[in-house]
Backbone as CSV, one residue per row, in Angstrom:
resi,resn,N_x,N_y,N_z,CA_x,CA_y,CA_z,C_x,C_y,C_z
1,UNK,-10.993,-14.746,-3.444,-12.206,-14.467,-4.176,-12.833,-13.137,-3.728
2,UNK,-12.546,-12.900,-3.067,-12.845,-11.240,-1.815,-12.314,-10.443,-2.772
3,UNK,-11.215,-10.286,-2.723,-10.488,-9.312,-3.538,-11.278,-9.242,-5.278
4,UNK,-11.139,-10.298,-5.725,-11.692,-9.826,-7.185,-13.023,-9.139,-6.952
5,UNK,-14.482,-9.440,-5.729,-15.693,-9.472,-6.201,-15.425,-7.269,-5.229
6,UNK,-14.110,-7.347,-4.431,-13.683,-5.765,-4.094,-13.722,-5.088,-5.260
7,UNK,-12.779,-5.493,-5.871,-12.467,-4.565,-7.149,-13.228,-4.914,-7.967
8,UNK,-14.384,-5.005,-7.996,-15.613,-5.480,-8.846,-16.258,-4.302,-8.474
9,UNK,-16.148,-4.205,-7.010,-17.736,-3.378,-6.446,-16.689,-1.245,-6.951
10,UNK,-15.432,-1.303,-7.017,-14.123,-0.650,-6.924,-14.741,-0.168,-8.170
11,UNK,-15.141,-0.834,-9.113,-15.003,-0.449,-10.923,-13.581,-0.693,-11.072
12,UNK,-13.054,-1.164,-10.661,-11.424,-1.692,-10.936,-11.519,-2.991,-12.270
13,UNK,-12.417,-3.709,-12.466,-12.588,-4.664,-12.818,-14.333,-4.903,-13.249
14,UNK,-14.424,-5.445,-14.546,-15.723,-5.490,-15.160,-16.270,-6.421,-14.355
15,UNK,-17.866,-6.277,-14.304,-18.631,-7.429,-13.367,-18.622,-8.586,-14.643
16,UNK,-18.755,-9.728,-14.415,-18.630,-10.617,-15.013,-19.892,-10.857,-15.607
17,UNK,-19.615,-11.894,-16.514,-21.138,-12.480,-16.808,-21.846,-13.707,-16.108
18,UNK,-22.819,-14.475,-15.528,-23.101,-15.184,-14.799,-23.685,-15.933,-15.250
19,UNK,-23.882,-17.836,-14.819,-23.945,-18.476,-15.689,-25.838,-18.925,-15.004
20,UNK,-26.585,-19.888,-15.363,-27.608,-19.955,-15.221,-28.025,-20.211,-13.552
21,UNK,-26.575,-20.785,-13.091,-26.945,-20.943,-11.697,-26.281,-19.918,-10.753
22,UNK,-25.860,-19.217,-11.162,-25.428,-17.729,-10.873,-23.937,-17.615,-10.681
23,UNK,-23.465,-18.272,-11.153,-21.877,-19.070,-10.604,-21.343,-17.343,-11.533
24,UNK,-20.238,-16.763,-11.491,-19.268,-15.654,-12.272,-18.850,-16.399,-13.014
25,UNK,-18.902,-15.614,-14.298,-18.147,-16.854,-15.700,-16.898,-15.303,-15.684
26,UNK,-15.861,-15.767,-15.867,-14.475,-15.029,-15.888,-14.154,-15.412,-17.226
27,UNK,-13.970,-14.301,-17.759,-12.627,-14.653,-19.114,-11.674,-14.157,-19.271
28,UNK,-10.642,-14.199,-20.756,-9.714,-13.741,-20.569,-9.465,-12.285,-20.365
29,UNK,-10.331,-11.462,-20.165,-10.229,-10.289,-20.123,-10.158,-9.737,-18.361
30,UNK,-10.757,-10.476,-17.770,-10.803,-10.508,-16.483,-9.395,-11.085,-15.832
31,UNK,-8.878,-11.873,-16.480,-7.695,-12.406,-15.791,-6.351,-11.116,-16.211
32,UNK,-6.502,-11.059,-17.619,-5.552,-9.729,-17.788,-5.545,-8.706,-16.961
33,UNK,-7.016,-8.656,-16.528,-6.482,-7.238,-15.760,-6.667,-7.686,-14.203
34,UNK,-6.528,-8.437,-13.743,-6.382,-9.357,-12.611,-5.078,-8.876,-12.374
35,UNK,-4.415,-9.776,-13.372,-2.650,-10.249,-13.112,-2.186,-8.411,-13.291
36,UNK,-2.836,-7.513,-14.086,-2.442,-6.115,-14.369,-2.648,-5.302,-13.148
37,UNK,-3.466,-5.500,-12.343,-3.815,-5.028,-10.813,-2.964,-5.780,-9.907
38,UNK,-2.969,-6.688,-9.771,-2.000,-7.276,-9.159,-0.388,-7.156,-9.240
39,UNK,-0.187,-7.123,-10.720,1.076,-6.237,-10.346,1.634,-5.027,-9.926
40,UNK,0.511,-4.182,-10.577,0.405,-2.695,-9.835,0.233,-3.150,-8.272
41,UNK,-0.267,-3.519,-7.965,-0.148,-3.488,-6.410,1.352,-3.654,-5.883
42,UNK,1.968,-4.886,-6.950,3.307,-5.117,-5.901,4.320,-4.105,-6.112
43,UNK,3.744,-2.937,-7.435,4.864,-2.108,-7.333,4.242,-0.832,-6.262
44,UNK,3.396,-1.444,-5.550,3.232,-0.143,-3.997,2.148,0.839,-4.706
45,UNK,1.685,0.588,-5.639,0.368,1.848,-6.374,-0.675,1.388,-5.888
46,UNK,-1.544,2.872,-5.511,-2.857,2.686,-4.840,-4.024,2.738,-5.670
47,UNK,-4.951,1.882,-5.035,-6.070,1.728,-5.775,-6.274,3.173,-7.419
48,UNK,-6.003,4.089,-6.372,-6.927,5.614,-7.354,-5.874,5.856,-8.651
49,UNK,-4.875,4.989,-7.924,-3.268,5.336,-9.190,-4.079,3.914,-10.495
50,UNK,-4.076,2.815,-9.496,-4.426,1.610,-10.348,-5.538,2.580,-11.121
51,UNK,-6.647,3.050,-10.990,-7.663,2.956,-11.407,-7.255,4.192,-12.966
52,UNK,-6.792,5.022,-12.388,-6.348,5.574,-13.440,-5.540,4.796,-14.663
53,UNK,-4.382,4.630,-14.478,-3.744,3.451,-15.295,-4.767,2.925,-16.540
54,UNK,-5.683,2.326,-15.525,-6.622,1.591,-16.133,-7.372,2.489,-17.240
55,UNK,-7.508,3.203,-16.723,-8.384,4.400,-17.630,-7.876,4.246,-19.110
56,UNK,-6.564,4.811,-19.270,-5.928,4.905,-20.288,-5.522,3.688,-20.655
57,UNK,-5.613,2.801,-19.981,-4.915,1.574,-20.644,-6.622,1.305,-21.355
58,UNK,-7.926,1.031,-21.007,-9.027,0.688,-21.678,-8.988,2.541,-23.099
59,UNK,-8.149,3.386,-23.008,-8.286,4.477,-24.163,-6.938,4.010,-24.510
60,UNK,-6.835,3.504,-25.303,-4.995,2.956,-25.966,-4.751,3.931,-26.905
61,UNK,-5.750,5.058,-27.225,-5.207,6.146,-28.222,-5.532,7.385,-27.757
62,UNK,-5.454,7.717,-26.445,-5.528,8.500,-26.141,-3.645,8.762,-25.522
63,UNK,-3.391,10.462,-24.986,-1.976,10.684,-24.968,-1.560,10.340,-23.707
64,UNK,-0.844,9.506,-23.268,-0.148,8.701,-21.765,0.814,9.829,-21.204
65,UNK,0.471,11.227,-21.264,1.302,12.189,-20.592,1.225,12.112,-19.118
66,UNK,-0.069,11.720,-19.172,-0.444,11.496,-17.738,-0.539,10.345,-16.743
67,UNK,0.025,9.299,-17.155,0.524,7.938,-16.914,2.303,8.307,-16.491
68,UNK,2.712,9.078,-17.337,4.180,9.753,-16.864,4.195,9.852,-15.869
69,UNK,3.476,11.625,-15.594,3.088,11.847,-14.708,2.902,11.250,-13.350
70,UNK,1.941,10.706,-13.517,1.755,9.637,-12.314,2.760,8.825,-11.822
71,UNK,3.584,7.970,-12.927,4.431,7.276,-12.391,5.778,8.332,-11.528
72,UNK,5.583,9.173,-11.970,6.734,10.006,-11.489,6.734,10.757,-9.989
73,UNK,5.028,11.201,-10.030,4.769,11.132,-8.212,4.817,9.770,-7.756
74,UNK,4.848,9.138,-8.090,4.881,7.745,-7.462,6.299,7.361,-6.539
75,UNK,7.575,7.411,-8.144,8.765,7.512,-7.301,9.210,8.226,-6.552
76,UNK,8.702,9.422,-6.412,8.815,10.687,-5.229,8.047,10.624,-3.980
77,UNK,6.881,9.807,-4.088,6.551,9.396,-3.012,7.243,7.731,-2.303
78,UNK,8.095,7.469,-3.313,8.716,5.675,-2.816,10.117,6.182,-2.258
79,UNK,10.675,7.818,-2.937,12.103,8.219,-2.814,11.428,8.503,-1.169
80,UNK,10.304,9.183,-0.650,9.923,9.577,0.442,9.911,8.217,1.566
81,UNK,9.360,7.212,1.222,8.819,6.327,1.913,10.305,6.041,2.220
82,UNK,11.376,5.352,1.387,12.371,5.053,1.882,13.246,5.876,2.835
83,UNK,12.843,6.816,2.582,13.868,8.019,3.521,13.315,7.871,5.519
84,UNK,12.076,7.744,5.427,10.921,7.374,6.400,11.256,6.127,7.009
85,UNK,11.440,5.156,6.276,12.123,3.864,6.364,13.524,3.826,7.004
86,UNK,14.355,4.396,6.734,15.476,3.785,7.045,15.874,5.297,8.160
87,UNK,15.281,6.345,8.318,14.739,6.370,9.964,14.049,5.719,10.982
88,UNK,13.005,5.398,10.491,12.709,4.211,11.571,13.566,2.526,11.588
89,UNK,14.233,2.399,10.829,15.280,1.511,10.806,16.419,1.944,11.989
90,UNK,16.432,3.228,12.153,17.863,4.018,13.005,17.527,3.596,14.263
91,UNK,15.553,3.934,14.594,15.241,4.131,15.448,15.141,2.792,16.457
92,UNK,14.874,1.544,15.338,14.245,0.420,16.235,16.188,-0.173,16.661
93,UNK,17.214,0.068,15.583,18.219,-0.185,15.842,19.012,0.374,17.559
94,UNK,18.699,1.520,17.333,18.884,2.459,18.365,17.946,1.633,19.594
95,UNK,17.187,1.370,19.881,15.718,0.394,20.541,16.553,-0.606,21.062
96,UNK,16.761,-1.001,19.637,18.100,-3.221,19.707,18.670,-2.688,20.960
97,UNK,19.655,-2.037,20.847,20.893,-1.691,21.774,20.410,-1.593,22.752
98,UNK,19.617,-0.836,22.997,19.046,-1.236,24.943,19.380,-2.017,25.601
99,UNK,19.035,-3.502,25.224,19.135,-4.816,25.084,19.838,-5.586,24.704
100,UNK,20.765,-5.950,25.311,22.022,-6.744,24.706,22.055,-8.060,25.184
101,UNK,21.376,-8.805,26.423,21.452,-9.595,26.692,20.170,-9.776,27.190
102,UNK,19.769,-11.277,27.016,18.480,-11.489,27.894,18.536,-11.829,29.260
103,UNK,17.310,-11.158,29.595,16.984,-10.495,30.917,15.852,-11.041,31.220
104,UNK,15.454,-10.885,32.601,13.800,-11.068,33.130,13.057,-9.488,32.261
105,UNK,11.642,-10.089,31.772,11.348,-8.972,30.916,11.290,-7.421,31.841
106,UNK,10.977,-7.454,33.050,10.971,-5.811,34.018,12.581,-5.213,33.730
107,UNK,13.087,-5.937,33.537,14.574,-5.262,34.023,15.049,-5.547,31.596
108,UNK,14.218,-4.895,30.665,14.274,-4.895,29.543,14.450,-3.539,28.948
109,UNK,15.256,-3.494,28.390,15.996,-1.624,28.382,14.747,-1.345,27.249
110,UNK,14.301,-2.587,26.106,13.690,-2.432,24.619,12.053,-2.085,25.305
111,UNK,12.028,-2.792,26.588,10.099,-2.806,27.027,10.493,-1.418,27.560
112,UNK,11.389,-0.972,29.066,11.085,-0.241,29.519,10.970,1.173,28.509
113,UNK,11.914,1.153,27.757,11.982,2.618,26.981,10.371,2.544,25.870
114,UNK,10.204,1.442,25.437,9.065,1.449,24.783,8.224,2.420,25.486
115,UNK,7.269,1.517,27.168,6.871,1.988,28.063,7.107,3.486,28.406
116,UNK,8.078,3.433,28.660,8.358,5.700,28.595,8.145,6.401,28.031
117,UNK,8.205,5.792,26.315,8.062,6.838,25.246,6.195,6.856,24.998
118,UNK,5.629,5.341,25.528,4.550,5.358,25.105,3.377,6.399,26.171
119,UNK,4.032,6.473,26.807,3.146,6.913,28.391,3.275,8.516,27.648
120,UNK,4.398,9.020,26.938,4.286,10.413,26.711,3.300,10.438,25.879
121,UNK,2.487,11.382,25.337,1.629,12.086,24.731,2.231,12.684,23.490
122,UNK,2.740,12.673,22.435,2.905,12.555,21.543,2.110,12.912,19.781
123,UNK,2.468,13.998,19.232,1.315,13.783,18.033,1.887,12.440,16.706
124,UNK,0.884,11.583,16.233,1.312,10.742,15.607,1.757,11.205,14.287
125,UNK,3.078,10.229,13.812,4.098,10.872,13.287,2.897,11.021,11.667
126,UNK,3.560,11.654,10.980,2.747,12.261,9.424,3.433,12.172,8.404
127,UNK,3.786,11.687,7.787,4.530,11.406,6.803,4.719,12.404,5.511
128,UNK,5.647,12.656,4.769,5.811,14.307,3.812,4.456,14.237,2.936
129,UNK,4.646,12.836,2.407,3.872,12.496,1.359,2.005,12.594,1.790
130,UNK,1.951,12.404,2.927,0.402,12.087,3.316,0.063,11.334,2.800
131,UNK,0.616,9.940,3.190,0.495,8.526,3.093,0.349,7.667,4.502
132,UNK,0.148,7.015,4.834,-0.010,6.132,5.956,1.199,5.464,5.850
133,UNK,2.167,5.627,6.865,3.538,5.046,7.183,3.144,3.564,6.989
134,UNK,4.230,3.227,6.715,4.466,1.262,6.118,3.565,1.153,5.197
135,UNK,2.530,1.292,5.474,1.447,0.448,4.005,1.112,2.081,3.618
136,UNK,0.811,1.251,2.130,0.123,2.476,1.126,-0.796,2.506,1.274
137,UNK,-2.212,2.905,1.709,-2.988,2.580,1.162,-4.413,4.008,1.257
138,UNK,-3.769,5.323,0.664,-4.054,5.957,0.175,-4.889,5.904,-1.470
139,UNK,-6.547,6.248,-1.042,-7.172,5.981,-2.024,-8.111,4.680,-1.760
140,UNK,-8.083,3.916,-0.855,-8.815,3.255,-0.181,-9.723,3.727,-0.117
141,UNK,-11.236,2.956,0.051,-12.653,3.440,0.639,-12.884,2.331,0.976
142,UNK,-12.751,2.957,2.563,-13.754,2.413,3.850,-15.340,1.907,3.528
């Protein structure tokens, strides 16, 4: 219920109408674009992508050049994410191997090297796209 009254406060989603005891009356228009946000989410699009979408989807005669568009940085930023991915896939693999057998945890090739790399000073990694590694969630407000 968090999430809908979010994307309420978002403009993602119309405020509802309320009934005499203040309860949210939802209709079908609210659930369409419920289940329509919600799937945009599972295909990895961020709020500001959703919100756009939306734009043009509430102008149905206006020109979707820019819905293209969008979807097309999208896969260039998912062609990115995966590339990001399956380096740090190398890396935690590379990590596994330390560790081949269990051990008392001090004498752990996966803790101690953790421990070494973490003690260095390091700038945190940045991704091409300027996205937040693993989750999307570019376009967020704090």
């Amino acid at each position: 219920m968090e999430t809908i009254r979010y994307y309420e406060r978002e403009g993602l989603l119309p405020v509802p109408a309320r009934t005499g005891g203040n309860y949210r009356l939802y209709s079908d228009v609210h659930v369409e674009r419920l289940l329509f946000i919600r799937y945009c989410r599972s295909l990895d699009m961020t709020q500001d992508e959703i919100r756009t979408l939306l734009k043009f989807r509430d102008a149905p005669n206006e020109n979707c050049e820019q819905v293209n568009i969008l979807l097309d940085a999208h896969i260039i930023h998912l062609g990115s994410r995966i590339d990001e991915l399956k380096i740090l896939e190398k890396q935690l693999k590379a990590l596994r191997r330390l560790c081949d057998q269990a051990e008392e945890a001090k004498d752990c090739g996966i803790l101690n090297d953790l421990a070494t790399k973490a003690a260095r000073p390091t700038e945190p990694r940045k991704s091409k796209t300027g996205h937040v590694h693993i989750t999307h969630v570019q376009g967020r407000k704090k």
